[in-house]
Every structure is written in structure tokens, then in C-alpha cells.
N, C-alpha and C positions, 0 to 999 in steps of 0.2 A: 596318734592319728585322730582319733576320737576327739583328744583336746582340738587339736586347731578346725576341728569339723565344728565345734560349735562355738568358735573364737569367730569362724566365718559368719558364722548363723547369728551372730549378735553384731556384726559389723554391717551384714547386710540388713538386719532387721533394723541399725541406726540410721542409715542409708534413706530405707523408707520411711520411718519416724518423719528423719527429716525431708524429705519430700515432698509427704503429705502433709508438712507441719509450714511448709512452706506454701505451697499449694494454698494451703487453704490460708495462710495469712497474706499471701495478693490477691484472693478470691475476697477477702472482707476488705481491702483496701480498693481494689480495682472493678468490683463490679461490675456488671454491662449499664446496670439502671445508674450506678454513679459517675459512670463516664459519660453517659446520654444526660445526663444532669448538671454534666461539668460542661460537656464540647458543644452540644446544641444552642441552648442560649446565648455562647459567646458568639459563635458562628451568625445566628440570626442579628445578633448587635451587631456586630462588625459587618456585614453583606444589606442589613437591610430586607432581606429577604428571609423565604422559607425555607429552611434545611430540615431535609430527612434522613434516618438513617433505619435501616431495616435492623441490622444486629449488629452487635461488639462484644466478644467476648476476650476473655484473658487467658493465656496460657504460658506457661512455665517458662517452656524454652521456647516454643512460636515467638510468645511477645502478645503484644494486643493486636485483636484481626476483626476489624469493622470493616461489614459489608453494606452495599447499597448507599452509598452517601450520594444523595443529591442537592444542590442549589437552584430552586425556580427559579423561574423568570420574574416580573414584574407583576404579573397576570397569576402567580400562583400555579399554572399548568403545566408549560415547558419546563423545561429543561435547561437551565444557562450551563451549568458545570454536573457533573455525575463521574462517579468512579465503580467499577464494578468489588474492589476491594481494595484494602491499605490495611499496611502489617509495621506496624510500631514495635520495633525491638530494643527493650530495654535493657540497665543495668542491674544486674540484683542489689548490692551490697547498698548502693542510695536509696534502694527501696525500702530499705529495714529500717534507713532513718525517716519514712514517710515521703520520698523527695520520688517523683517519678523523670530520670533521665532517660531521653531517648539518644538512642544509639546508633539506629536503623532505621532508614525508612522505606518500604517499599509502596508502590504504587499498582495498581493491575489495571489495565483500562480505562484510565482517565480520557474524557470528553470534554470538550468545550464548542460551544458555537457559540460566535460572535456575529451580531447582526446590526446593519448601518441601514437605520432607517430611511425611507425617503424626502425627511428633514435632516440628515446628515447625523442625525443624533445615536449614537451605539448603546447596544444595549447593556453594557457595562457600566454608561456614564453615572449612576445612580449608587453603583458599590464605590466609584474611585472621589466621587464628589463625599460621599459618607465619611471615606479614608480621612479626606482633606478637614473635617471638621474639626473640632477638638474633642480631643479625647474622655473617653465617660470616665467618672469616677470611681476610683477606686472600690471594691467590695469594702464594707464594712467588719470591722472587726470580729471573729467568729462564724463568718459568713463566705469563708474564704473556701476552694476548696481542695484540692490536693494540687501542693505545689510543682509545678512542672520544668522543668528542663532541659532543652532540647540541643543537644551536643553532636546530632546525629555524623559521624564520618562515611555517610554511603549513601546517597540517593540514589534508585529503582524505579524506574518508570517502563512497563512493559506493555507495549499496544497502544499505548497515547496518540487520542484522534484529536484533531482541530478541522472545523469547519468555519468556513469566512461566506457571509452573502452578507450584497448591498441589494439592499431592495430599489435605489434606485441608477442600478446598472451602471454607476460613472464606475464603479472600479468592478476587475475579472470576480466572480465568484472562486473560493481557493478549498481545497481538502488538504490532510496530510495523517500521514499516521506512521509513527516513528517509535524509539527506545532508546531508551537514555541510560546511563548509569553515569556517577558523578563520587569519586573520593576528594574527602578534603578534612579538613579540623573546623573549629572555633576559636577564635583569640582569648582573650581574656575578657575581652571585652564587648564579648559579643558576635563577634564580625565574624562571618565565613569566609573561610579561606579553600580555593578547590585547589587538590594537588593533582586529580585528572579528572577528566572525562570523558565521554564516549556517545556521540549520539549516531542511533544508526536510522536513517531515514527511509524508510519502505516505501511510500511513495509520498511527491507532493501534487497535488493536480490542481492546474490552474485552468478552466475553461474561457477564450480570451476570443472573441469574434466567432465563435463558433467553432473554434480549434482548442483541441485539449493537448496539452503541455504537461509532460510527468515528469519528475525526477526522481534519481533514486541514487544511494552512494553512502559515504560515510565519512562522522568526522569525528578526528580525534582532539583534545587539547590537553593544556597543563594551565598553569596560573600565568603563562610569559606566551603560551606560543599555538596557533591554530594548525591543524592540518585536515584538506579536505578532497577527497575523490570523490566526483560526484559526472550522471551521467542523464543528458536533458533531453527526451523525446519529444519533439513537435511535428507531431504526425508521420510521416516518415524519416523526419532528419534528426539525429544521433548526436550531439556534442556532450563531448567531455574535458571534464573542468578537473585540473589538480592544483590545487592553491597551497599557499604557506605563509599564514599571518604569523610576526613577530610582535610582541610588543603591542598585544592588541586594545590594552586599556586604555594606554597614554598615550604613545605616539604608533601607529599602527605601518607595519610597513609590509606591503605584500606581495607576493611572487607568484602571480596566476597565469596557468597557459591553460588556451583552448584549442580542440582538436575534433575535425569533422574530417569524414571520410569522403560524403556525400550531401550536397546541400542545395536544397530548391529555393534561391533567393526572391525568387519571385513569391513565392507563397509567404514567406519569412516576411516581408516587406511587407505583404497585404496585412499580414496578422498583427504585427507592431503600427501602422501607418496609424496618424491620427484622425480621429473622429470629431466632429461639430456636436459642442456638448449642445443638447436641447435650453433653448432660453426659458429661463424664468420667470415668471410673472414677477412684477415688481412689490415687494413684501411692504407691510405698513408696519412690523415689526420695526422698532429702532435697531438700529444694528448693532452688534454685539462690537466691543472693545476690544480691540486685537492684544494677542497677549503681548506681553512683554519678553523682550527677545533674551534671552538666558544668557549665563554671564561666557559661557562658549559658543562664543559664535559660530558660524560656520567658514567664515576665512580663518579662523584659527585651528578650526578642522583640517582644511587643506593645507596648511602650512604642514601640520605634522604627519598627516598620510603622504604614504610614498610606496606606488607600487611600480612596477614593471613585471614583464613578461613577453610569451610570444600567443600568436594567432595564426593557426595553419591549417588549412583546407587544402583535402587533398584535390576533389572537382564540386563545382559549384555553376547552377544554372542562373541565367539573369538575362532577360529580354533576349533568347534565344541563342545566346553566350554561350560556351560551353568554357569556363573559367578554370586552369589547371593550376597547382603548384603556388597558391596564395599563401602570401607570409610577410607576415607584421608584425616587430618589434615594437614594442609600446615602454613609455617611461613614465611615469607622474610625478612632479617632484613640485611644490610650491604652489601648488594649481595648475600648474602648466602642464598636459598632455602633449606629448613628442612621439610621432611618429616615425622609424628608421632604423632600417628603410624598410619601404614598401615595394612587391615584389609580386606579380602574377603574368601567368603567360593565358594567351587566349583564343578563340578561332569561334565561327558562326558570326551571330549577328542577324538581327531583323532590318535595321539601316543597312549599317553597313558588314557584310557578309565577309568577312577575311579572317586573316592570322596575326597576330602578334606580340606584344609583351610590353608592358607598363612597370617603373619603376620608377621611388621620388622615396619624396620622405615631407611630411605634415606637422605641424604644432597649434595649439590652442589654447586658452585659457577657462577652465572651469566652467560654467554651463554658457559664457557668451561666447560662444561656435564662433555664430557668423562675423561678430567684430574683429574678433583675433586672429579669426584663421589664417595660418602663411603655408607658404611650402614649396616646392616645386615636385616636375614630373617630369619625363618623356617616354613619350608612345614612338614604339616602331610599330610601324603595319606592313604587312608582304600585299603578294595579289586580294583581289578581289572586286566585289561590285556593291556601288551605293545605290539603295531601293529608297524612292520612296520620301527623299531628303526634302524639305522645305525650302532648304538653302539653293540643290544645285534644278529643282522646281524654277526658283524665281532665274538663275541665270541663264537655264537656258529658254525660259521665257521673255530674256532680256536678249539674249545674242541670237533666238530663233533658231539655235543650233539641238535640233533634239536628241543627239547622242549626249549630249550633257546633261540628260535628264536622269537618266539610269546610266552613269558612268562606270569604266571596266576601271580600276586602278590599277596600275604595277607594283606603284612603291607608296611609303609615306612614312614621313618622321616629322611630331613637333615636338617642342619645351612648351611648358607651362607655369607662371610664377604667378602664384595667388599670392595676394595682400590687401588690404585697405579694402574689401569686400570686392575684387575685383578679381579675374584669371588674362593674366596676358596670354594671347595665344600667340607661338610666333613658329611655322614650320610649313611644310609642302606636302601636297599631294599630285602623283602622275601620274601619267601614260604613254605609249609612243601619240598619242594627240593632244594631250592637255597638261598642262600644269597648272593646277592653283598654290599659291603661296600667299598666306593672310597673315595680318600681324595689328593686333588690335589687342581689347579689351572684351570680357563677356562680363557683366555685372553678375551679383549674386540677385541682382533680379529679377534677371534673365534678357535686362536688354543688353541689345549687340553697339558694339561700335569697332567695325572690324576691315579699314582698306585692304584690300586684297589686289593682288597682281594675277590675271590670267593670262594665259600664253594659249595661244592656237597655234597650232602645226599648220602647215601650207594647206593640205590637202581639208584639215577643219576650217580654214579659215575660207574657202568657198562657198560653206552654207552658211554664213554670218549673215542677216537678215537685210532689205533695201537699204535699210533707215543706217544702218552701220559701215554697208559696204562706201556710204559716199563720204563717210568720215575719216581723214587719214588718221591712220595708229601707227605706234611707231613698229618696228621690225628689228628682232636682233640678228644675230651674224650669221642665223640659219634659215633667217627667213620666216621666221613666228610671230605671227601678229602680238601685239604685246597690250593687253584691256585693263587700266587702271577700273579696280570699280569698288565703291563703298556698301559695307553689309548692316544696314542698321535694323530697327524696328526690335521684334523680339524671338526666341529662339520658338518660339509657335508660327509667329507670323513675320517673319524675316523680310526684309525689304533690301533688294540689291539693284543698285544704280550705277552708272559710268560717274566715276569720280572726275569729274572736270577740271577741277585745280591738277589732280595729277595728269589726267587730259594734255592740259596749257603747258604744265613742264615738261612732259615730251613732244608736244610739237614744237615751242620755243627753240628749243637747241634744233631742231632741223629746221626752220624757217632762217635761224643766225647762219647756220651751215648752208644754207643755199643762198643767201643774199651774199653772204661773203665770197661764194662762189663763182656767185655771176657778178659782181665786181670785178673780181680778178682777173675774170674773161673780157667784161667790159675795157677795165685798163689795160690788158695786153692785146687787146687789138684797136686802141686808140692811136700805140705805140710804131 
């Protein structure tokens, strides 16, 4: 017993020999003052700027753990980059040949703020133009100092904040503060290869017209394929995103659906709408050379993205709307955006105060909306009443009939065929008094070009004004005066008149019908 008690006591005394014989041979290789002699200089060559580091020391099985690293600004004061620590974990057995491989990296608190001057200029452009210069020469022979290689399969990044401000307001001020983890190899050749990774996003806050915007969620990938849950606060409205990029290097194709419970489109609208950027004085600088357009275009982008998905809101508010049961399939395939179909049911209204349900289907091409846009629609609407309208303002300023001003509806159904920037409108609205039925054009510029047919009931057709009552109109089978009249001008300031060409083709056939009438009477009693 005795024996293996002191067989142990010299295995574990070799144990520590070798420990401390190790210890202390990466304590002569790795020093804190010989890595601060290695990394800072290179760091200030390469950035341009002043890097600090408070400590770096080495350890056995930790690895090397440098605290306080900072990169100034320009100015020497701020702050461009800072980390509160990083833990380099290496291999042993390359160390014993002199060679420092890293293995590990972790990150603790990394910061960045980037700032976009009010010459457009960021404050980065100083490290990335450095980049672009040509490369310093080589260390001189003997001069070199412990050679490094960085193989690491695990990046670590815990608490990683970014901050974005433009000092001159054209773009949101942005926050974010996120964790990352990332597996992957090195080729032979250099090149990383990620076999996953993991970013988990704590928040991102974009402050955008005075509205703060947060998001929060998570995403996962591999080398071929993205997955992401993510969950977007804008003020009180809630959307959530789960997406699925395939194939996200080369030809990217993605699977995104979005899902809101609750959604205030009116505030949403104010918050995105655009703004008049401030003019600029005219610069006497020469104008800088636009770059040269990269050998990937952006039509060759869209050729190879291709996503689809769905859009579904469960109620949604909009100019006094109360929008239920929204749902829109989306395609993208070639540039082309296809919408189908398009689905929501509806009630309220500031104009027009009713009920009922809209469905069609839309396409378009890549950022030119307005040239492309086709599609078709049709609206049913139930009861209700029009407030307020511009359009039924000017006709019953035209026919002096004031219940046409604020009309009750019963019913109404149109189609709509956009194309060639334009909306055919072709469909009816009624009441036991009125029927309007219009079929024209609405531009996308908002002017009208819109004949319409009105019909008066016998008993509306009494308050018809002096000027109209001495004009014969024609009458259908029930006795409804029958008002061709054209809707021109534009959808602010509409302009509605008696269309006289339609005018002339319904009195025509009653003037032939009455002359042929009394003919016939003339010749049977010549007879």
C-alpha cells in the first residue's frame, strides 16, 4: 500500500513539475508586455488611430484575457470601438513549437458607434480608406514577432451594443444590443467556413419621427439556410415576423409571414410617410465621381431572390375603418411582385360610413410601383351613408337636390382594373332614391375622367332645380328621370357636369320616336 502511495506522490509531483514548467514557459512566450508590443502597434497601423488596452494577461487553461480595449475616434477622445473584455483560447502543443493558434474567441461587451456627419461623411471612412491603401511592409527579418494563427471554430460575442446617429437627421438614429455565438472551421486556405450560428437580438431601437420602434427575437443559421422569429413594437402595434432564407449567399429565396393582432394604420402611415428633405445650398466643391457600378448588379439580384409568404392582420384602424380579417399572399419571383389574393372585410368610415369586403389580386415590378402596377378588385358595400364627399357636394350642387349631399346608400358593388397608371372604375351605388353608376377612369394622378349615369326616383326627381326641371331627360320603365353627367377635374376638387353628348343620344331616339309617331297619325288620317 505504502508502495503505490508514493508511486502516486511522484505522479502527482510530475503533474505539477509539469504545470508549472509549462506555466511558466507561456508566461516567457506570452507575456502581457509582449502582446501589448505585438497587438497595439499593429492595431494603430491598421485603424489609423489610437488603441488602448488596460491589461492582457495569459493563462494556462483561460487562454489570453485582454481587458479594456479601446479604438478613438479621430480626435483621440471618444470612443469609435471598446470592448469590456476578449479571451483568446488557444492550442498548447503549437505553442511549444513557438506558433500561437487561436482556437476560441470570445468577446464580452463589445461597442461600436457609428456617426454620419453632416457632410454625409462617417466616421469610419478613415479606417476603410486606410484598408484600401496598399499594404505596409513586411517586418524585417529578426524583427518579426510571435507568429500567430488564428483557426478559431467558435466565436462569442455577449452584450454587443451598436449605436447609429446621423448628425444630419436624413436617416432614424438606431441602437441595438444583441449575442451572437458562431461554429464553423477554416479551409486550408484561409477562408472561414460557419457550420452555425446563433444571434439573439435583445433589442434594436430605431427612433423614426418621434416614434421608437423595437425589436426583439432570434435567429438561427447554418452555411445554406437562415431562420428567424422576430417581434416589432411600434408604439402600441405588435408585428411578428418568422422568416426562412434558403440559399442565402448565392441565390437567396425566402419564406416570410407577417402577423399583427392589432394595428393603428393611421399612425403606421404618419410614421413611414415621407418627408421634404431640407435643400442645400449649392456646394463649389467639384462633385465627387460616382462610383462604378459592381460587377452584380442589382437586376441580377432580383433575378435570383425569390420570396413569398403571407400578410395577416387580425383588425386594423385607417381613416376611421375598422379593417377585419386582412390577408395577402405575396410572391416575388424575377422582380416581379404578385399579389393573390387580396382579402379584408370592413365597416366604419369617415366618408363613407358602411360595411363590406374587398377582394382582388395586384402585381408589380421592383421599385417602378407606379408604371407597372396592374390588378384588379371588387368592393361590395351594404347600407350606409356618404359624409362629406366632394364628388356627391358638387352633384347635388348641380341638380339642387340636397339629399344628395349626405346620401343614405342601400347597396353597392364595383370592379376595378388598374393598368397603364390608370383604375377603371365600372360599378353602382343605391337607394330606394338614387342610383349612381360611373364607369370611367381615375389616373394615378388623381385626375378624374369618370361618365356616370344618375337615376332619380319620381318623388327625387321633384326637387331637381328650375334650370333642369325645363330640360327633357329621358325616363326608364319606372319612371326615373335618368342624368347622363361627366366627373372630371381631380379627386380634391372634382368637377361634375350634364354630359350633353349623352344628353343628345337620349333625346335623339325620343325626338325619332315622336316624329315617327305623329307621322303615322298624320298619314292615318289623311287616309
Amino acid at each position: 500500500m505504502k508502495k503505490w502511495t508514493k508511486i502516486g506522490i511522484i505522479v502527482l509531483g510530475l503533474f505539477l513539475l509539469l504545470f508549472i514548467g509549462l506555466n511558466i514557459f507561456i508566461k516567457s512566450y506570452l507575456s502581457g508586455d509582449r502582446l501589448k508590443a505585438m497587438i497595439l502597434p499593429r492595431a494603430e497601423s491598421l485603424t489609423g488611430r489610437k488603441v488602448s488596452l488596460e491589461d492582457i494577461r495569459v493563462s494556462l487553461f483561460k487562454g489570453v484575457v485582454a481587458k479594456g480595449l479601446s479604438v478613438k475616434e479621430v480626435d483621440g477622445q471618444k470612443d469609435f470601438f471598446k470592448m469590456k473584455e476578449f479571451v483568446l483560447s488557444y492550442r498548447l502543443l503549437p505553442l511549444l513549437k513557438k506558433q500561437l493558434v487561436i482556437s476560441k474567441i470570445e468577446i464580452l461587451s463589445p461597442s461600436v458607434t457609428i456617426v454620419k456627419d453632416r457632410h454625409g461623411k462617417y466616421n469610419f471612412s478613415g479606417i476603410t480608406e486606410r484598408g484600401s491603401q496598399k499594404p505596409s511592409k513586411p517586418a524585417e527579418p529578426g524583427k518579426q514577432g510571435l507568429p500567430i494563427s488564428i483557426s478559431a471554430d467558435r466565436l462569442f460575442v455577449q452584450n454587443g451594443q451598436l449605436k447609429f446617429v446621423d448628425e444630419g437627421k436624413a436617416l432614424p438614429d438606431v441602437s441595438g444590443v444583441f449575442d451572437m455565438e458562431f461554429v464553423g472551421s477554416v479551409e486550408k486556405d484561409g477562408t472561414p467556413k460557419m457550420k452555425s450560428g446563433q444571434i439573439s437580438v435583445k433589442e434594436i431601437k430605431v427612433i423614426l419621427k418621434g416614434a421608437e420602434i423595437k425589436t426583439t427575437g432570434k435567429i438561427d443559421m447554418d452555411d445554406r439556410t437562415i431562420l428567424a422569429n422576430l417581434r416589432t413594437v411600434i408604439e402600441k402595434n405588435s408585428i411578428d415576423l418568422t422568416a426562412t432564407v434558403k440559399d442565402y449567399l448565392k441565390a437567396p429565396e425566402i419564406v416570410a409571414n407577417l402577423h399583427a393582432k392589432d394595428l393603428d394604420l393611421d399612425k403606421l402611415m404618419g410614421i413611414g410617410g415621407e418627408e421634404k428633405a431640407p435643400q442645400k445650398a449649392a456646394s463649389k466643391e467639384p462633385a465627387q465621381q460616382k462610383e462604378k457600378p459592381s460587377r452584380q448588379t442589382k437586376g441580377d439580384i432580383d433575378k435570383k431572390l425569390k420570396a413569398s409568404g403571407q400578410v395577416k392582420v387580425d383588425v386594423a384602424k385607417y381613416q376611421g375603418y375598422t379593417i377585419k380579417d386582412l390577408s395577402v399572399n405575396y410572391k416575388y419571383i424575377d422582380g416581379v411582385l404578385k399579389v393573390e389574393p387580396l382579402g379584408l372585410r370592413f365597416s366604419g368610415g369617415e366618408v363613407y360610413n358602411t360595411e363590406g369586403n374587398l377582394g382582388g389580386k395586384l402585381q408589380f415590378a421592383g421599385a417602378r410601383v407606379q408604371e407597372t402596377l396592374k390588378g384588379d378588385a371588387n368592393l361590395k358595400l351594404g347600407k350606409g351613408i356618404i359624409k362629406d364627399s366632394q364628388i356627391f357636394n358638387a352633384i347635388s350642387s348641380l341638380t339642387g337636390i340636397q339629399a344628395l349631399k349626405d346620401p343614405v346608400v342601400d347597396q353597392g358593388s364595383f370592379h376595378f382594373d388598374i393598368k397603364e397608371e390608370k383604375v377603371l372604375i365600372d360599378g353602382f351605388i343605391s337607394s330606394a332614391l338614387f342610383r349612381l353608376s360611373p364607369k370611367g377612369y381615375l389616373g394615378f394622378d388623381q385626375k378624374l375622367d369618370i361618365p356616370a349615369e344618375l337615376k332619380l326616383s319620381p318623388e327625387l326627381s321633384k326637387s331637381l332645380s328650375r334650370e333642369l326641371t325645363k330640360m327633357k331627360f329621358m325616363t326608364d320603365d319606372q319612371g326615373w328621370a335618368v342624368l347622363p353627367l361627366k366627373i372630371k377635374g381631380t379627386t380634391e376638387k372634382p368637377s361634375v357636369t350634364l354630359d350633353t353628348e349623352g344628353l343628345v343620344k337620349q333625346i335623339v331616339p325620343d325626338l325619332t320616336r315622336e316624329i315617327e309617331k305623329r307621322l303615322f297619325q298624320k298619314k292615318k288620317s289623311s287616309k
